[in-house]
C-alpha positions in Angstrom: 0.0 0.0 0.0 1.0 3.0 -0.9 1.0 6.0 1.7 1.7 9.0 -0.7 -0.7 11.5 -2.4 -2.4 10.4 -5.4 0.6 8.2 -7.1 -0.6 6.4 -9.6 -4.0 7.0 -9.1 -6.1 8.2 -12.3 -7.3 11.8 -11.7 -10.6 13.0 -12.2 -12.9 15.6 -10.9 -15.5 13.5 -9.8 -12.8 12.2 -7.0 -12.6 15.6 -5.8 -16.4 15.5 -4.9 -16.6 12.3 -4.0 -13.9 13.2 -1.1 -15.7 16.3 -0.4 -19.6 14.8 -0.2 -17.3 11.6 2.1 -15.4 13.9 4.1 -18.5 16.4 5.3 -21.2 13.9 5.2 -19.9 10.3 6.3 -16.2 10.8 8.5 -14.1 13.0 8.4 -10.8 12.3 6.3 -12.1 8.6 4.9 -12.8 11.2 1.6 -9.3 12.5 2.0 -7.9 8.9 2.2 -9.9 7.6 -1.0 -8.4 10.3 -2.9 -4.9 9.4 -2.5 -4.2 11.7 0.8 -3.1 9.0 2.8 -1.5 10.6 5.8 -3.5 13.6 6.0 -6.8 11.2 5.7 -5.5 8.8 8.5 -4.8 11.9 11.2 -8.7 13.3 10.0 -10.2 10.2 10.7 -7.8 9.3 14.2 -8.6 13.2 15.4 -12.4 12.7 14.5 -13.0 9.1 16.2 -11.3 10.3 19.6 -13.3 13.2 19.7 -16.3 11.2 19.2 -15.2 8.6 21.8 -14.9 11.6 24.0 -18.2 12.8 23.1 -19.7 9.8 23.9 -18.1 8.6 26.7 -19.2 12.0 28.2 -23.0 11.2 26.9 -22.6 7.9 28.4 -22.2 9.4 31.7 -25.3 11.6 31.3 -27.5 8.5 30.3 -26.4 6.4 33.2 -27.0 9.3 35.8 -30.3 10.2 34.4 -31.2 6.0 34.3 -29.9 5.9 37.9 -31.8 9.0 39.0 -35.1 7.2 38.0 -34.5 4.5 41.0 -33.3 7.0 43.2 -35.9 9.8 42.7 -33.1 12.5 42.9 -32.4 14.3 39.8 -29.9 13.1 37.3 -26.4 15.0 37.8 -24.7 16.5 34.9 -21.6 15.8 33.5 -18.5 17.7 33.4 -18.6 20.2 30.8 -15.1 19.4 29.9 -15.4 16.5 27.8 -18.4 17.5 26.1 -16.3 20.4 24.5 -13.3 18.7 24.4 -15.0 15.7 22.3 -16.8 18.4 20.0 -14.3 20.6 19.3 -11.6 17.2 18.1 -15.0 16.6 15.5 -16.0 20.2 14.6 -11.8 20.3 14.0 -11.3 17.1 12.3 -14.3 18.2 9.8 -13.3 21.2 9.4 -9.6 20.3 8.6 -11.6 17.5 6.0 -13.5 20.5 4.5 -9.9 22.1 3.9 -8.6 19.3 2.3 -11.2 18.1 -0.2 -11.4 21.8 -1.0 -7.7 21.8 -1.5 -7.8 18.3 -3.8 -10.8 19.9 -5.9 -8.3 22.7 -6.3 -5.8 20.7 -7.7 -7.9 18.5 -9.6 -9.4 22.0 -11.9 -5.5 22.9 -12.4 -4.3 19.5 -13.9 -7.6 17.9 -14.9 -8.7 19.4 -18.5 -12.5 19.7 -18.4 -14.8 17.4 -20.1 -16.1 19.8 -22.4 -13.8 21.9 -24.8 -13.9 26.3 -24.0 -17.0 27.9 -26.0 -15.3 29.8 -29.2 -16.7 33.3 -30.0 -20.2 34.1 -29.7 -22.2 32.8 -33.0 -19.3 30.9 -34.2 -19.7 26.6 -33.9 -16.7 24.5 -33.5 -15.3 23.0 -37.3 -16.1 19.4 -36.8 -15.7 18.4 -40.2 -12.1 17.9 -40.1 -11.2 19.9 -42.7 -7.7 22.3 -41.4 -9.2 25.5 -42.6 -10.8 28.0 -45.6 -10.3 26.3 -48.7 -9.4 23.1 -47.9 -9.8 20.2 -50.0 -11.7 17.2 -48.2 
């Protein structure tokens, strides 16, 4: 396996948004890893798992004090605050950081990518498509 960007990999745009629609929607830095970002994709996705194990280790807590607080009829104690921000601001960075990247890799991709369809000419003038090389010429 290969742990460089992009080498070797054919490059189109449509890998740009699939890393971008991956990145924001699924986890943060898988997109970045599909499209060839390796290292950069791996520390996304490691930031944005522990900050939602933090997350939810801290929402743990709150579930098992509000489940405890039913048997004991006294009400259900709150968390530290600490983890909650701690867990949400590793995520809110990680994506963030993913939203850089793919924007980044689209970037790249409209610089070395030609585009699918050729520039528009002047105004009221069609592309030659009859092969001919100019005025005159014989076919």
């Amino acid at each position: 396996m290969k742990w460089s960007s992009s080498a070797g990999k054919p490059a189109s745009r449509s890998i740009g948004w699939t890393a971008l629609v991956i990145n924001q929607g699924a986890t943060p830095g898988l997109g970045s890893f599909l499209a060839g970002h390796r290292w950069v994709g791996v520390a996304q996705m490691t930031v944005a798992v522990a900050g939602f194990l933090i997350f939810m280790g801290w929402f743990w807590e709150l579930a098992q004090g509000s489940w405890e607080s039913l048997d004991t009829g006294h009400p259900a104690p709150f968390p530290p605050w600490r983890r909650l921000v701690l867990g949400l601001s590793l995520f809110g960075g990680a994506w963030f950081w993913s939203l850089a990247t793919s924007l980044r890799i689209l970037r790249d991709l409209r610089a070395s990518v030609p585009p699918l369809l050729p520039e528009p000419g002047p105004a009221g003038d069609p592309p030659d498509r009859s092969g001919s090389v100019g005025p005159g010429s014989a076919p």
